[in-house]
C-alpha positions as semicolon CSV with decimal commas, in nm:
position;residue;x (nm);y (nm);z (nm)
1;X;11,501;2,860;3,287
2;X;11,615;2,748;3,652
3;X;11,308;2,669;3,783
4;X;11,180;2,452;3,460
5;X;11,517;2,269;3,483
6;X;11,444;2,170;3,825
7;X;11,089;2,122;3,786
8;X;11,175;1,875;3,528
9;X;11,448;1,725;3,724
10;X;11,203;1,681;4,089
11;X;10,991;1,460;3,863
12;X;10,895;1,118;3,866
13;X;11,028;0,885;3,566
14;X;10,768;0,604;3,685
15;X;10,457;0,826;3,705
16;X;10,205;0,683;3,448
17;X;9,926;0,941;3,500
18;X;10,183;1,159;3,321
19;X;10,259;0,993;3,071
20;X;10,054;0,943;2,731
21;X;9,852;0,598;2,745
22;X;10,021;0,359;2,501
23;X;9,893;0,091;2,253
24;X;9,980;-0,153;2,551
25;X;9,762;0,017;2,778
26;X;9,426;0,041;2,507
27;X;9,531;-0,345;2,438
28;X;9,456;-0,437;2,808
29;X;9,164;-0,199;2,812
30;X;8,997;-0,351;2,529
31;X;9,063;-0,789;2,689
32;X;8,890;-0,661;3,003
33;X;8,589;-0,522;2,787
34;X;8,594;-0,854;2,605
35;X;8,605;-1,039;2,883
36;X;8,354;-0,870;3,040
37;X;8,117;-0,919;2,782
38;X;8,210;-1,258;2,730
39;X;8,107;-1,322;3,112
40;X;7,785;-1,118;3,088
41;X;7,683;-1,198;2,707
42;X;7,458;-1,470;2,831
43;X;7,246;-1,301;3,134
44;X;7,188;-1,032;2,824
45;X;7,076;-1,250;2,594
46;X;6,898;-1,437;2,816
47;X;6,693;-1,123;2,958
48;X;6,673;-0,971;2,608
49;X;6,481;-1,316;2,472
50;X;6,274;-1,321;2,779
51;X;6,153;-0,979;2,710
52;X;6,102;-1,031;2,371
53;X;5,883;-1,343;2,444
54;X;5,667;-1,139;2,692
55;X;5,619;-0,899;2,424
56;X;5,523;-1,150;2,156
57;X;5,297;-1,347;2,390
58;X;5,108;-1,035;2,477
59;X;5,062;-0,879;2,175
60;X;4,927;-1,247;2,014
61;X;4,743;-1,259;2,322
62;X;4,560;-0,893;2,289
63;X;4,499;-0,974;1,943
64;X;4,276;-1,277;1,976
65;X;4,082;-1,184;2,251
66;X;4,013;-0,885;2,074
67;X;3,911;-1,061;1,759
68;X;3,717;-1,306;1,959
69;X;3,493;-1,012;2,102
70;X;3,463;-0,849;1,754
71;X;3,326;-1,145;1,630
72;X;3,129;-1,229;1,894
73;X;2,976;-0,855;1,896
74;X;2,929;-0,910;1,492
75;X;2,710;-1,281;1,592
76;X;2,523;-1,073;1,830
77;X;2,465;-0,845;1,518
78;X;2,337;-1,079;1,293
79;X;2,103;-1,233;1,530
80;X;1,929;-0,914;1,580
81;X;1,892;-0,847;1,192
82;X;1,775;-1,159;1,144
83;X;1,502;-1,151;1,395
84;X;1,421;-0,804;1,299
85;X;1,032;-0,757;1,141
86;X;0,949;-1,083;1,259
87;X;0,663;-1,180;1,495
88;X;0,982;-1,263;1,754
89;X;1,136;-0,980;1,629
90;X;0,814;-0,782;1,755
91;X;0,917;-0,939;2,143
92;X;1,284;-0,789;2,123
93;X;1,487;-0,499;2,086
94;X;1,507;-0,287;1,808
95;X;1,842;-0,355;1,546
96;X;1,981;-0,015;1,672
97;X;1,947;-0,052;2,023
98;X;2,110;-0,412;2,031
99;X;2,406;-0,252;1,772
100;X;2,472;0,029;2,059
101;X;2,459;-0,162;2,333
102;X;2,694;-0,483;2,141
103;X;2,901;-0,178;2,055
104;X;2,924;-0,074;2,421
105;X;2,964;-0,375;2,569
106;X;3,267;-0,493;2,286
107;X;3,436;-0,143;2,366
108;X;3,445;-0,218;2,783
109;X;3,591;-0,560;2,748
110;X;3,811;-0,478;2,453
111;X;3,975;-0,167;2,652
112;X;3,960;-0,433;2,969
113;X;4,094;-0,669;2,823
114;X;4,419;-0,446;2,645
115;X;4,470;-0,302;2,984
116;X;4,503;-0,619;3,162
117;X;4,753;-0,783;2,943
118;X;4,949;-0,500;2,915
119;X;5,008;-0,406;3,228
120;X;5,066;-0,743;3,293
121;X;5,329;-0,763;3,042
122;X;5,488;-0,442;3,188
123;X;5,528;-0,616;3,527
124;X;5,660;-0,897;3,380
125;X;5,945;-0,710;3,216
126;X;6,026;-0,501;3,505
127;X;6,060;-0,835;3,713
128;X;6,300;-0,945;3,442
129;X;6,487;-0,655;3,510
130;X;6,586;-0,739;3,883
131;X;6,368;-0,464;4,020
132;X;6,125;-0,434;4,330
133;X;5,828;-0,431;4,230
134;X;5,653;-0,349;4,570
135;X;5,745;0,026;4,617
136;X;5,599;0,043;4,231
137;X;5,258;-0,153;4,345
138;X;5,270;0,084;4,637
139;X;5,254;0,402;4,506
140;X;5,032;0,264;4,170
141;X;4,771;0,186;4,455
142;X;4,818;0,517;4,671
143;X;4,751;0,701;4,341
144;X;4,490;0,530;4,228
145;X;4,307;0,559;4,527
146;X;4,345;0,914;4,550
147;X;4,219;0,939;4,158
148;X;3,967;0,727;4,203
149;X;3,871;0,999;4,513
150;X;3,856;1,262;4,293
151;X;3,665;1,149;4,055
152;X;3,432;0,950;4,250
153;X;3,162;1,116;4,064
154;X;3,325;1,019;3,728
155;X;3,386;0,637;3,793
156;X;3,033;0,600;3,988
157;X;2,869;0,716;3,609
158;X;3,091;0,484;3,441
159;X;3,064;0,188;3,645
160;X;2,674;0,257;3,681
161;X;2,684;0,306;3,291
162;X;2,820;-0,040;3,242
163;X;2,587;-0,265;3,444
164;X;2,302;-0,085;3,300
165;X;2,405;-0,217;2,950
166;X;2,518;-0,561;3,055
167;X;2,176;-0,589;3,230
168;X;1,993;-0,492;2,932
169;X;1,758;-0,215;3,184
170;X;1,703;0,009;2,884
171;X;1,802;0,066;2,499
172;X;1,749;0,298;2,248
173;X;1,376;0,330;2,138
174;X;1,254;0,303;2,497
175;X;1,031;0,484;2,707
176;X;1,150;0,562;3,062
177;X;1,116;0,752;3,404
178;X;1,434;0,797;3,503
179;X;1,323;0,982;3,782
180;X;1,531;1,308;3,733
181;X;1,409;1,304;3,379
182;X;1,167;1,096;3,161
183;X;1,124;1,057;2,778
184;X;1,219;0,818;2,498
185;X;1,589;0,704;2,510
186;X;1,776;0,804;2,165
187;X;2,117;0,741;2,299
188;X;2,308;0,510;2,550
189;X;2,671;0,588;2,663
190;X;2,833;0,450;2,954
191;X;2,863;0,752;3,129
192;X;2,561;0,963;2,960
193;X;2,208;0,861;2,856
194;X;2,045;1,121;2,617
195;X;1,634;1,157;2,641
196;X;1,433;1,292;2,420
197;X;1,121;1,485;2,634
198;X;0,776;1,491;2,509
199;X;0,809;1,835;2,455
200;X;1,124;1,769;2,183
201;X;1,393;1,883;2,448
202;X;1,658;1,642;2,502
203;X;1,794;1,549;2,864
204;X;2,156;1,432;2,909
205;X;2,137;1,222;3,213
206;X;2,453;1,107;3,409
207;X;2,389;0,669;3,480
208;X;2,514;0,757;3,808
209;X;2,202;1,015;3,912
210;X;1,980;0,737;3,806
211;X;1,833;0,590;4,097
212;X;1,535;0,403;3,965
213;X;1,415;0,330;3,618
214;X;1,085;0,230;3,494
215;X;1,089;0,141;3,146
216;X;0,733;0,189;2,986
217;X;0,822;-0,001;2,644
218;X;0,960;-0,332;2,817
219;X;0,648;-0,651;2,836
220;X;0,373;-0,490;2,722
221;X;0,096;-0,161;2,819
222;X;-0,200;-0,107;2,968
223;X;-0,487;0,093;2,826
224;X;-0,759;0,202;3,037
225;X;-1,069;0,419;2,978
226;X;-1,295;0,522;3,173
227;X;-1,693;0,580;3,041
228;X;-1,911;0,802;3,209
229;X;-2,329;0,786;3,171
230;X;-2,578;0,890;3,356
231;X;-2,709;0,688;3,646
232;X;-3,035;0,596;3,471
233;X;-2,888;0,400;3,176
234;X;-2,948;0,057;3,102
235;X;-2,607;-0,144;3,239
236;X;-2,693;-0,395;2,982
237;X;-2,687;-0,179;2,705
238;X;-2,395;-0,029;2,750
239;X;-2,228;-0,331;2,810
240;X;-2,323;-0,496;2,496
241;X;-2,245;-0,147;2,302
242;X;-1,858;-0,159;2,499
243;X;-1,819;-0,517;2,380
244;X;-1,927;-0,451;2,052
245;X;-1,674;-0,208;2,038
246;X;-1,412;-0,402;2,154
247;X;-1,445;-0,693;1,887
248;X;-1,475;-0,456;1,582
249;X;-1,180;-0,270;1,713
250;X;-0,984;-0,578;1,782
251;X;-1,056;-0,709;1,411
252;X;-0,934;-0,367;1,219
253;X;-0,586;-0,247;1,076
254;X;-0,343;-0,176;1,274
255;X;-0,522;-0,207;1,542
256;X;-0,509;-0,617;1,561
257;X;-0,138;-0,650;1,651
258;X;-0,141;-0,332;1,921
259;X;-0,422;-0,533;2,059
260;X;-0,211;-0,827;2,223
261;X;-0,581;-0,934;2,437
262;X;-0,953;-0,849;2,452
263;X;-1,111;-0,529;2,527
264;X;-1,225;-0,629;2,894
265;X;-1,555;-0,463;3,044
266;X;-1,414;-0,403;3,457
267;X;-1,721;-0,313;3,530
268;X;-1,842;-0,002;3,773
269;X;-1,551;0,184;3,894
270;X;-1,784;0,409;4,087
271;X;-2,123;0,499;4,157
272;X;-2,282;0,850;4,210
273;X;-2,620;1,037;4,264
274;X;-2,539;1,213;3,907
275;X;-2,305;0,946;3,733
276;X;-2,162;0,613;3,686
277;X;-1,812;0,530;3,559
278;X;-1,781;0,221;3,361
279;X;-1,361;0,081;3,358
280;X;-1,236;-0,055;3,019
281;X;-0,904;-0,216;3,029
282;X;-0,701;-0,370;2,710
283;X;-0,353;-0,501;2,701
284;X;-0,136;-0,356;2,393
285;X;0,205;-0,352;2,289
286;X;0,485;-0,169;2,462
287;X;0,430;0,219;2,401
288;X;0,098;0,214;2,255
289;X;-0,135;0,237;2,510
290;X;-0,184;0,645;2,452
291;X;-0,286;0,573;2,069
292;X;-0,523;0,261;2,207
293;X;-0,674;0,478;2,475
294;X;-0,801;0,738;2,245
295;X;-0,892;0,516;1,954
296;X;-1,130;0,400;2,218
297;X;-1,271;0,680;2,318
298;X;-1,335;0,782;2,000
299;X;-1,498;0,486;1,885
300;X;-1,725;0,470;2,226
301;X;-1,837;0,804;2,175
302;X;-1,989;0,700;1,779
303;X;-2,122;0,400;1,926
304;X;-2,279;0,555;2,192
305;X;-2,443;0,827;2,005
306;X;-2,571;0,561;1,757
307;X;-2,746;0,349;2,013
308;X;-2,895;0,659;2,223
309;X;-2,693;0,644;2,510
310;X;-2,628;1,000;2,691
311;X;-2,246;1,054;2,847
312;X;-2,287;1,314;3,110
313;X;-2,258;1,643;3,013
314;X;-2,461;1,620;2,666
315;X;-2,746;1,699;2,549
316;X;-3,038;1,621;2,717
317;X;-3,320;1,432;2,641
318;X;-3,611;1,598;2,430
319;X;-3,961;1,563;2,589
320;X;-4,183;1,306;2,376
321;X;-4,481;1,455;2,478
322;X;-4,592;1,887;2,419
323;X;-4,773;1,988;2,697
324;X;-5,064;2,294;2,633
325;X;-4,947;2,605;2,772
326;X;-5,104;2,781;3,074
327;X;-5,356;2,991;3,003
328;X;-5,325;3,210;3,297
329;X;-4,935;3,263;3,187
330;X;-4,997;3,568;2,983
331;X;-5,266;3,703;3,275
332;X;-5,094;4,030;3,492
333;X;-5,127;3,939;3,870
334;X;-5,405;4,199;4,015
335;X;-5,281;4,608;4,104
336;X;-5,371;4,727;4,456
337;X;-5,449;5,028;4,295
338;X;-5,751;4,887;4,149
339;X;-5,930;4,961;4,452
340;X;-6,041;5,282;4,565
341;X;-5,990;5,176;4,890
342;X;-5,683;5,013;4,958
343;X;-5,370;5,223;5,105
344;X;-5,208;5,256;4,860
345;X;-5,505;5,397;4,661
346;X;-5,536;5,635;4,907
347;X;-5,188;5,769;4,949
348;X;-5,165;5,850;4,620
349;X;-5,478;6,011;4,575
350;X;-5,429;6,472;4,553
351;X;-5,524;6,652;4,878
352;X;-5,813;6,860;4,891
353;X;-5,798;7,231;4,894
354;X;-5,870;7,370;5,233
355;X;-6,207;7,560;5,276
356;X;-6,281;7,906;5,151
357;X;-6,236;8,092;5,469
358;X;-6,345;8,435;5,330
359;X;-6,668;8,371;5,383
């Protein structure tokens, strides 16, 4: 009881942390809020409307340019369809290949084009904020070069990927040597091109493995064939067989479109002691050449056989003319044991008995 009476009596009567805050004390509280926010209500407001212009400007801005390349891709569309099973139409891609590839291309420049304005937009409203934007830019770039390290491999197939479709090197339909890999292309991607092999297997190839393409369905194919005879056939003759071959061929369903030029006669490739090789060229549409070449051959063959003329390795000729046979064919060639006295004769004649020696 002592020690709470002087306790309370050592104390302080103008101590406010003691005491209970009072409605004076929330009234002052609350004017220096409200004059706070009255001094500061207009840098808010102002960076609030400046951030929500950024955001409406880019979000207008990402949709246009996006529409823009949709419809653009869609034109591109179009023109292929309409050009499609037309003589021109013949000339260009296929309607699949040019969708995949519009596709492709509309998906790069659409996801470029989203990541550009955003991100621009995201500096912007960080700037509006007051803060430094270098340390940010800094460490963005110190981390993106050490993604971009590792995955090199990644980014090399993409980029590589990307060109090849702007540059229109191959589509779907084609026929190509990829080098690693070769067989019809059934599928582009920008970072993996699927082949299908002659053999049915399909081969994913990576665009950044690719080192050198030739496409074999681009322009148009050679077929060549070459005729062997024998070396004693009449040049003439199997010219003028070869070019008669060549004009009925060139005149006949489907074979008229493959045929985009005249069955040429080369002439002698080569000349041996037991054979000469006659060239045939022909120029045919992309990725025909293999049903050309043995349409030829086929035809050459019946042509040849009709007009007498002897590849090497058939049948030979037949003699016109039966010669009598020998008479002395059928006659045994002479015995040395017909003689008594030749060597032989002798060795194989029996030994005499020896003499009677009784007597």
């Amino acid at each position: 009881m002592l020690l709470s009476v002087l306790s309370a009596a050592g104390s302080d009567p103008d101590d406010k942390s003691t005491k209970p805050p009072t409605l004076e004390d929330a009234q002052e509280s609350a004017t220096n809020a409200a004059s706070w926010v009255e001094q500061n209500w207009s840098t808010w407001l102002s960076i609030g409307l400046r951030i929500l212009l950024i955001v409406a400007i880019a979000v207008v801005l990402r949709v246009l340019i996006r529409r823009a390349i949709t419809k653009l891709i869609d034109r591109m569309n179009r023109t292929a369809q309409a050009v499609d099973g037309t003589a021109l139409g013949g000339l260009l891609v296929n309607v699949e290949r040019r969708r995949q590839r519009s596709q492709a291309i509309g998906s790069v420049l659409r996801s470029v084009a989203s990541f550009v304005i955003l991100g621009t937009a995201a500096l912007m409203i960080l700037g509006t904020f007051q803060i430094n934007l270098a340390p940010l830019l800094a460490s963005a770039g110190v981390a993106g070069v050490a993604i971009g390290f590792g995955a090199r491999n990644l980014v090399t197939d993409f980029l590589s990927g990307v060109f090849m479709i702007l540059e229109d090197q191959y589509g779907v339909g084609d026929s190509i040597d990829a080098g690693v890999a070769s067989g019809e292309v059934i599928e582009v991607g920008l970072r993996v091109t699927k082949l299908r092999g002659d053999n049915g297997e399909i081969w994913y190839v990576r665009n950044g493995e690719v080192k050198r393409i030739g496409n074999l369905s681009q322009g148009w194919s050679t077929a060549g064939v070459d005729v062997t005879v024998r070396p004693d056939e009449d040049l003439e003759k199997v010219k003028a067989t070869l070019t008669e071959v060549g004009e009925t061929m060139a005149k006949d369903e489907p074979w008229n479109e493959r045929l985009w030029g005249p069955v040429e006669i080369l002439g002698l490739d080569s000349v041996l002691l037991d054979q000469m090789v006659v060239r045939v060229s022909a120029k045919t549409m992309p990725g025909k050449a293999l049903g050309v070449e043995r349409e030829l051959r086929w035809r050459i063959k019946q042509a040849f056989d009709a007009a007498g003329i002897r590849i090497v390795g058939g049948l030979p000729l037949q003699a016109t003319e039966e010669t009598a046979p020998d008479p002395s064919a059928g006659v045994a060639a002479p015995s040395a044991y017909a003689s008594s006295t030749s060597p032989q004769s002798l060795a194989a004649s029996p030994i005499a008995p020896p003499p009677n020696l009784s007597k």
